[in-house]
VOGU-3710 file (C-alpha; in Angstrom, 3 decimals, decimal comma):
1> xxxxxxxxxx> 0,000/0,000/0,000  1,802/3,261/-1,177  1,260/6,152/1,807  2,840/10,024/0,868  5,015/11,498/3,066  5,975/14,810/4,442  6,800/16,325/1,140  4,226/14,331/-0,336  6,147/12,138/-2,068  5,116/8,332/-2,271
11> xxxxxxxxxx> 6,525/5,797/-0,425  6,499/2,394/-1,323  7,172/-0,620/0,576  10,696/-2,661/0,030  10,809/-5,490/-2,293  11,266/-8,700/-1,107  14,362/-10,089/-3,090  16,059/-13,574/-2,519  19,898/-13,086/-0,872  22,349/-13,032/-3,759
21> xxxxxxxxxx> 24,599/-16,280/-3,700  28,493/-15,151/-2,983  31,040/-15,843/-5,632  33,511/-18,119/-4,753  37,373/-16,998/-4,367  38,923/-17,102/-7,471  41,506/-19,139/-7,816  45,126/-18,019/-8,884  47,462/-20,681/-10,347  50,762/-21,023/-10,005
31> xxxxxxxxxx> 52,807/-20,108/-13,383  55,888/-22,170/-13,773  58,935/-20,316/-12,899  61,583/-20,887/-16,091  64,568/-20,565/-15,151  66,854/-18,845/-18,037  69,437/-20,505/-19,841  72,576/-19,257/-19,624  75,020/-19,945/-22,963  78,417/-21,175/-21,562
41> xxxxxxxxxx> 81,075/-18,975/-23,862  82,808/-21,370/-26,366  86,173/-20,609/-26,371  87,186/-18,441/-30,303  89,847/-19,988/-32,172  93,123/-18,012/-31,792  94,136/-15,815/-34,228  96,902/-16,869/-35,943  100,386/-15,366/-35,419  101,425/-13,497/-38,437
51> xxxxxxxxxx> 104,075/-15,374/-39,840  103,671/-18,917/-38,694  102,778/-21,245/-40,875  99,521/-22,474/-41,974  98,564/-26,047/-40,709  97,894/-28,610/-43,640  96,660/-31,664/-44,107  98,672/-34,736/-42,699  101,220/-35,381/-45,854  103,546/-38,284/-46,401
61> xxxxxxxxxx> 107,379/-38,198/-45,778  108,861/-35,804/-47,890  112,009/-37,567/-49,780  115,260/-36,045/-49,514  116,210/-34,285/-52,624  120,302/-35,341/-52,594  118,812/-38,787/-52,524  116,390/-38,721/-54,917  119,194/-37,351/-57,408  121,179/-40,391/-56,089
71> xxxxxxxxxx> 118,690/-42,518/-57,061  118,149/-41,478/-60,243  121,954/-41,236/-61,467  122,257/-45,239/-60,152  119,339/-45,833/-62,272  121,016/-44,188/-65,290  124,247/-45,370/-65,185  122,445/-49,550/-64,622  120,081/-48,558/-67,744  122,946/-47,394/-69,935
81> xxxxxxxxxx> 125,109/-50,602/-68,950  121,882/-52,334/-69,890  121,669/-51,531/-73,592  125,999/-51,099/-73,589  127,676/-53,501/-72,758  129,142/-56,994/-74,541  128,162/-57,630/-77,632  125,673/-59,916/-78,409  124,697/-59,592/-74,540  123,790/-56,667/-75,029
91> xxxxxxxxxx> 120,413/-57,637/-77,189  119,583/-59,567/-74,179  119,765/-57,247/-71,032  118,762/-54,116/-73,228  115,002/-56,403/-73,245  114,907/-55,415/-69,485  116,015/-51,706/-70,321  113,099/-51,654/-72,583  110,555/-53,044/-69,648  112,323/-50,950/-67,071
101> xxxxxxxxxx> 111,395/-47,456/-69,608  107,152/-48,940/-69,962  106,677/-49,263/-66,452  108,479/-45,442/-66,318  105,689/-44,968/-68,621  103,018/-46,391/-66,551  103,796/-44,483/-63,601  104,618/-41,291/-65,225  100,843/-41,559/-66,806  99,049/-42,457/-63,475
111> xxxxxxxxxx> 100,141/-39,808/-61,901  99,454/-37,056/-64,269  95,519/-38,808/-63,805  96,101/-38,436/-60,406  96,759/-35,274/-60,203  93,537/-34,221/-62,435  91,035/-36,467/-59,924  89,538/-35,246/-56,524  91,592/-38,005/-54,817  94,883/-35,810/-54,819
121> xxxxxxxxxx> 93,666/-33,904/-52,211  93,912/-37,072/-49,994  97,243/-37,257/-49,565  100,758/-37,699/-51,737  100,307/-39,981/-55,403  102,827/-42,446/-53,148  100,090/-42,685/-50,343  97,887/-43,184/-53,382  100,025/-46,271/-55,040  100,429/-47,821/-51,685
131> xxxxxxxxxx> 96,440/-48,225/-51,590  96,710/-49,864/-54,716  98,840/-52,721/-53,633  102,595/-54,346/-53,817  102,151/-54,614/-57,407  101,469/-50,909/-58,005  103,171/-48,807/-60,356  106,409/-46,471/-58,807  107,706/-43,494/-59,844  111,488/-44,916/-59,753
141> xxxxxxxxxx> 111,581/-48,301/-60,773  114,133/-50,226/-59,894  116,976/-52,995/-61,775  116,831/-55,447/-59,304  115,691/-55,214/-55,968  111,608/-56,344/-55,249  109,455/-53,001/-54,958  107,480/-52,098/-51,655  109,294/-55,134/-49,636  107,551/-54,478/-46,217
151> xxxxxxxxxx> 104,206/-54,426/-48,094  104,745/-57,778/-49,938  106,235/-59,821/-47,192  102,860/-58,874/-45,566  100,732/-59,844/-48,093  102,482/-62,993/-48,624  102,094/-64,579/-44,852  98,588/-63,869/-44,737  97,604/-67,482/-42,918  98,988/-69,104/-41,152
161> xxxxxxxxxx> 99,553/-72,405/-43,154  103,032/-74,076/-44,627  101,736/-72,838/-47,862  102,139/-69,347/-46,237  105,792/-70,230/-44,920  107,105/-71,427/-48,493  105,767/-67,809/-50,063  107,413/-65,804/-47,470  110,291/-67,995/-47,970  110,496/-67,147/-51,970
171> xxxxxxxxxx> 110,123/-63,899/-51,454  112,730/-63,315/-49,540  115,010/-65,513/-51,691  114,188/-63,564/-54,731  114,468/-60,080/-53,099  117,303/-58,899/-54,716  116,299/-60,083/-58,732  112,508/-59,605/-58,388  112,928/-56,250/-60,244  114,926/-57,635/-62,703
181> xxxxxxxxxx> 112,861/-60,695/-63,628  109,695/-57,631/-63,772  112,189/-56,082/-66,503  112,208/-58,748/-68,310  108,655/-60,045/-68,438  107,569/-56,502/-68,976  109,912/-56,249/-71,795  109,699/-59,187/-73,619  105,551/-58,712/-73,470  106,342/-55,317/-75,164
191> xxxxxxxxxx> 108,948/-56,176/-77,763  106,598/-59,423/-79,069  103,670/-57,155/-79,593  105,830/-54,157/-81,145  107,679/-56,827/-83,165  104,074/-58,326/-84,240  103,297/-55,397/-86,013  106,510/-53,947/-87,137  108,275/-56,942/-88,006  106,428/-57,599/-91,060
201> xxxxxxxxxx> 107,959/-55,046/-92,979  111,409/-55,261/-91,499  111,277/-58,525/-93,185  110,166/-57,535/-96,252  112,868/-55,499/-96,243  115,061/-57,957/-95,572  114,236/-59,759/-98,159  114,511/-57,088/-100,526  117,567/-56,385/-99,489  119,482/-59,096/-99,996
211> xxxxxxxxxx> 117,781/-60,584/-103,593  118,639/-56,715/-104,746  122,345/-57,691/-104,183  122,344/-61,161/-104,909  120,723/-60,058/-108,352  123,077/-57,085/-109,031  126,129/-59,686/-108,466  124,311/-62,538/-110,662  123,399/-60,017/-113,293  119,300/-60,801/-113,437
221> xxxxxxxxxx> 118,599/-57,526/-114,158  115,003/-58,769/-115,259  113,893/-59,537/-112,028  115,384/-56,008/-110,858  111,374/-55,054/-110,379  110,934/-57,729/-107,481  113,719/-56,438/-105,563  112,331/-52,674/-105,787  108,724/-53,857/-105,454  109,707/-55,769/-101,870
231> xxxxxxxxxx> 111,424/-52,882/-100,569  108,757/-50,089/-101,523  106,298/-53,028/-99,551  108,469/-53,049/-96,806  109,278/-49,834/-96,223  105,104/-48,858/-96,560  104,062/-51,258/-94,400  106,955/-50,567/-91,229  105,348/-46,653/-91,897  102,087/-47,685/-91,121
241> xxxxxxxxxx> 102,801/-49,850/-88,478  105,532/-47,446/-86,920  102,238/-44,517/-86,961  100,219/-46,964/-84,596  103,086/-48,424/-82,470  104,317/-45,481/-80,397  100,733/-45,190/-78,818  100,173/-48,625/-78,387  102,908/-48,954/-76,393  102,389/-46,365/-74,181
251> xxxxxxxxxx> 98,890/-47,920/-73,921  100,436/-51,031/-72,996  102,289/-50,257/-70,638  99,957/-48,152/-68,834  97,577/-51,387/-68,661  100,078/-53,449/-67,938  98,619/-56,599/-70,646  99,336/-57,707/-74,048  95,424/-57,102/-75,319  95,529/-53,333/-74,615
261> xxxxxxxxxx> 98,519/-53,059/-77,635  95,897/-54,752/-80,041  92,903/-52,067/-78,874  92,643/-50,625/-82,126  89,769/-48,337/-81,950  90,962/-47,004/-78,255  94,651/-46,078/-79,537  93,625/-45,033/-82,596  90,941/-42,749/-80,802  93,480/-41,720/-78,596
271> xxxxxxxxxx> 95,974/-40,805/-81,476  93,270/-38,075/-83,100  92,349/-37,265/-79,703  95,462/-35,268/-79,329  96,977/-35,451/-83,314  99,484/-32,406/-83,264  101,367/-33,438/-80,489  102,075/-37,098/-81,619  102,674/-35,676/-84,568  105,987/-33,980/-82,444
281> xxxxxxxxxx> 106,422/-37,518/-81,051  106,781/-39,102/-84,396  108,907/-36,429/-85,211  111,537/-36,767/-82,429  111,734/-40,294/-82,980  112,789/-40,083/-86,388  114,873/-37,029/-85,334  116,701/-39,002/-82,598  116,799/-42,648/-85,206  118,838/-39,744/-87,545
291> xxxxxxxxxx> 120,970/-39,016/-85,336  122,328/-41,853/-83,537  122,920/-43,144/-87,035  126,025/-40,391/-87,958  128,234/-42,772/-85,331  127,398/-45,878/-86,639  128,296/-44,526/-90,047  131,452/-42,694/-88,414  132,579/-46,498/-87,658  133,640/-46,470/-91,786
301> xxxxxxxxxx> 135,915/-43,835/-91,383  139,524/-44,849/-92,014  140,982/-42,722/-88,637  138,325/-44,807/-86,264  140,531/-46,069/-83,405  138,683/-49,272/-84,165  140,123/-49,512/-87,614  143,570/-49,069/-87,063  143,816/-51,239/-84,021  146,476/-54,205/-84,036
311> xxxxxxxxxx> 144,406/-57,593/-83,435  140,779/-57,563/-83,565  140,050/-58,043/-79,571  141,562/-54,485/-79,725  139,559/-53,878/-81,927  136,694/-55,229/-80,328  137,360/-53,614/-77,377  137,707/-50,373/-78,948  134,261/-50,605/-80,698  132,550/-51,722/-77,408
321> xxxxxxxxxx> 133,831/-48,805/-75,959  132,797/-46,563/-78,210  129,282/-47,492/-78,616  128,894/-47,310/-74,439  129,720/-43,691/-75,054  127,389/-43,345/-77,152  124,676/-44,874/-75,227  125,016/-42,580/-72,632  123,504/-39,861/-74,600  121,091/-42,368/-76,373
331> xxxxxxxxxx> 119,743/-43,663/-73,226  118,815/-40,150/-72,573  117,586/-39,541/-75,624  114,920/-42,854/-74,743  113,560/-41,508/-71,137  112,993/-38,026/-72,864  111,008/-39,634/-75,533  109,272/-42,170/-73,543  108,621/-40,116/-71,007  106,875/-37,451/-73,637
341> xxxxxxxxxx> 105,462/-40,514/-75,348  103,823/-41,130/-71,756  102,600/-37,176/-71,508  100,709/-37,382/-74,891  98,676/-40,872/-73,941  97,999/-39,569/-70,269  96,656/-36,222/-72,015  94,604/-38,090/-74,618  93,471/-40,668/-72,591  91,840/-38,159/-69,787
351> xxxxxxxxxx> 90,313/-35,722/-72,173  88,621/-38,579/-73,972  87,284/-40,464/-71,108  85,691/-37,049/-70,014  84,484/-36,078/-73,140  82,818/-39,729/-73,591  84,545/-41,016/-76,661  86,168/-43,586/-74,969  84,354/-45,390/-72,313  86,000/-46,740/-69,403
361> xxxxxxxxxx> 83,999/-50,287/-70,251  86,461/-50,289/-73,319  89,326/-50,062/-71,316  91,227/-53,031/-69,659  90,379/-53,921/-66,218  93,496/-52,177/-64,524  93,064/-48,624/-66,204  89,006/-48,943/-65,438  89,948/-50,158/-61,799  92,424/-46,865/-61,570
371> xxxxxxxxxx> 89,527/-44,290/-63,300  87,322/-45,264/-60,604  89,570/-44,876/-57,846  90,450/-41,676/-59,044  86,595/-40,596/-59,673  87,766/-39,419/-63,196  84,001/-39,706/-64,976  82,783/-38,890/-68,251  81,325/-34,617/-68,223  78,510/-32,936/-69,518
381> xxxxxxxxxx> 79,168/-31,103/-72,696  78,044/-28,161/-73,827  75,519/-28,458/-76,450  76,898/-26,722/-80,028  74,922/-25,313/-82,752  74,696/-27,380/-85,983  76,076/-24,705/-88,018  79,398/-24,402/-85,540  79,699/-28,003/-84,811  79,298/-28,952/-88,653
391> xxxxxxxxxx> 82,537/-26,169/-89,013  84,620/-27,609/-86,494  84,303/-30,694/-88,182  85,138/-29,290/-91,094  88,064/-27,873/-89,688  89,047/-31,255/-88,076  89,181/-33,092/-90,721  91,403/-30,796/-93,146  93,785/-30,458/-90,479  93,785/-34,374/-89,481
401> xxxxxxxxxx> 94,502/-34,465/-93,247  97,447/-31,892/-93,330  98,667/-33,559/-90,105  98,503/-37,363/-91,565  100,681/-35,764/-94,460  103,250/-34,553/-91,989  103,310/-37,962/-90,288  103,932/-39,851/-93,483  107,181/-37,222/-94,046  108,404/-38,031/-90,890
411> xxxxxxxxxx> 108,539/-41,848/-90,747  109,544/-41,958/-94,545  112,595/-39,932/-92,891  113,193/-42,880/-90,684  112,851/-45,348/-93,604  115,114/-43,601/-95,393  117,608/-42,695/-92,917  118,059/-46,172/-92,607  118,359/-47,478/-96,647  121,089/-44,713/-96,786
421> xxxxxxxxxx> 123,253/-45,712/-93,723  122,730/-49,382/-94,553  124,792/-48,299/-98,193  127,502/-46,416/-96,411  127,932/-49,040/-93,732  125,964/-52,527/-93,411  125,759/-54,546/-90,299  123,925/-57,342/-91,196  120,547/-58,140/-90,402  120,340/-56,309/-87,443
431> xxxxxxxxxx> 119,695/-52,697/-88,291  117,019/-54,353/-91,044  115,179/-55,915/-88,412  115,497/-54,024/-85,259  115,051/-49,916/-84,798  116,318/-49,188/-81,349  114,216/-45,791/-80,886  111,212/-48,788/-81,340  112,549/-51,741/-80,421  115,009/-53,367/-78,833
441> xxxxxxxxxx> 117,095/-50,219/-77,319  120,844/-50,647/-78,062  122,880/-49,541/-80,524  126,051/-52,000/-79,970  126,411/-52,710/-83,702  129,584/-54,954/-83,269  130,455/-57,056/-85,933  130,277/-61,109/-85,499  133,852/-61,509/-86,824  134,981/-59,595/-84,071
451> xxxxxx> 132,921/-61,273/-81,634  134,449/-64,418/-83,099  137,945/-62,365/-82,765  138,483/-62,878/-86,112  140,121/-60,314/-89,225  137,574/-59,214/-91,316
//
């Protein structure tokens, strides 16, 4: 009921409302304390000290150059008493002169692929031959003594077994002609394959040779023509085979087998592959064939110590010694030109493995073991235009011409150089049928009547 009040305002009664419900406490969690992580300082590098030296990777032993020197001269002075010494023994141990100078080769071409791979950067190319075993190419070879001793009496008692004892045992008692006996299988696998291809026209030559005499001194001048005909045939076919032998065996020797000589397509790939310079190393071969020919022809001469000597051992004597001075300078002459021989077939063979003309399936097993080692693959080449590519092989082929010509000029200098010194002073079949620059390496033309120590 609503009543007014004093100022007449209206009162109304109070409402009757139910007690409001209190809110509970609210309730605070607890945040996680995280405690902050303090970065312990890692300790800077030094700075280096201005002038010390930079530290490198571990490196093998660094050979003494006095020694190496040593080593070297030894080796000359055994190689030139190798192809110089007593007549006819001298055809015999200049066979291990000629395997001693491919397995120069060998080396001398693995380690110019070594030094093009990503592998060189893992230590010296000796750390590098070690890994490849006892039988691995070195840079020196040696006469006699075995190569990498330590490493081959190691491999050779592997087991314990009596069939372990007796290899030890033969090692050991071969230690001192291991290198030797290498010479000479090395060799004699070099000289039958060069001799394979070359020999044909030596003996065609040969041939000619002596019918032209036989039928100047009988006086059948109408078989003259036969005589002529053989020796043109010779003399074409030891140019064509002398173009493809220098190559070869620098191929062979690199693989190490008989079959790489006979890889036609590979060497001949490898011969266009880099044509100018084996065009210079056809050229110092005939060069050097020319001129180790003026002293056998200087053996004619009438004031040759040789000539006016008393009895013919003197005589013999004389001659001997005068064709060991001359090998000095020839056996020089033969570890330049090998040596080059082994710089143009290391060249060729790299850029065509990378450029994919020659495929490391096509190689022998040894050389495709050593390319993978070395991570030498085959690389991407730049795509040409037809109109630039069609040019270069345009080019290419008029200049492979022009080069083929020079070639031909070179080696008919050889052939000739040795028709012409055979006239002036023979020496019997020898000169026909071996070329030292090719073949066997001596130039000990003695006589057999002095041999014999007989007058001529």
């Amino acid at each position: 009921m609503q009543t007014a009040n004093e100022t007449g305002v209206q009162v109304q009664p109070p409402l009757n409302l139910p007690p409001i419900a209190e809110a509970p406490p609210p309730v605070v969690k607890a945040v996680p304390i995280v405690e902050p992580v303090v970065e312990k300082p890692v300790a800077k590098p030094a700075a280096p000290v201005a002038g010390a030296p930079a530290l490198l990777p571990k490196r093998g032993k660094i050979e003494n150059p006095l020694i190496m020197l040593v080593a070297w001269i030894a080796r000359f002075i055994v190689g030139v008493f190798m192809i110089s010494n007593v007549f006819p023994l001298s055809f015999i141990t200049a066979i291990a002169a000629f395997g001693w100078l491919q397995r120069r080769v060998q080396a001398v071409a693995l380690r110019g692929w070594w030094r093009e791979s990503p592998r060189r950067h893992d230590g010296t190319f000796n750390q590098f031959l070690d890994s490849l075993g006892p039988g691995a190419p070195v840079e020196r070879p040696r006469w006699f003594w075995r190569e990498r001793i330590v490493m081959s009496l190691e491999k050779m008692s592997r087991g314990n077994s009596a069939r372990a004892f007796l290899r030890v045992g033969w090692t050991i008692a071969t230690l001192p002609i291991h290198s030797l006996w290498l010479n000479f299988k090395v060799g004699i696998a070099g000289l039958l394959t060069t001799f394979m291809l070359t020999g044909w026209g030596g003996m065609i030559m040969l041939f000619s040779w002596y019918f032209g005499w036989l039928n100047s001194f009988h006086k059948g001048y109408e078989d003259a023509f036969l005589g002529l005909g053989m020796g043109l045939l010779g003399s074409l076919l030891l140019i064509v085979s002398l173009f493809y032998v220098p190559m070869a065996q620098a191929h062979q020797a690199a693989a190490g087998e008989i079959a790489a000589f006979f890889q036609f397509r590979v060497v001949f790939r490898l011969i266009l592959t880099r044509m100018t310079a084996y065009v210079f190393l056809l050229a110092g071969l005939a060069l050097t064939s020319l001129i180790f020919e003026i002293p056998r022809i200087f053996t004619v001469s009438d004031n040759f110590p040789a000539n006016t000597a008393q009895t013919a051992s003197e005589a013999f004597w004389l001659l001997e010694g005068y064709w060991f001075l001359c090998s000095i300078f020839f056996f020089f002459a033969l570890i330049s030109l090998r040596s080059y021989s082994a710089l143009v077939y290391r060249s060729a063979m790299l850029k065509a493995v990378r450029a994919g003309t020659i495929l490391t399936s096509d190689l022998p097993p040894r050389l495709a073991l050593w390319f993978e080692k070395l991570e030498i693959i085959p690389q991407a080449q730049v795509p040409q235009h037809v109109i630039v590519a069609a040019l270069k092989a345009t080019i290419s082929l008029k200049y492979r011409a022009f080069m083929f010509g020079i070639a031909f000029v070179f080696l008919l200098l050889f052939v000739m150089r040795f028709y012409v010194g055979y006239f002036l002073v023979f020496n019997e079949y020898r000169g026909i049928l071996n070329h030292p620059v090719v073949q066997v390496p001596t130039i000990d033309w003695t006589p057999w009547h002095l041999v014999r120590g007989e007058e001529e």
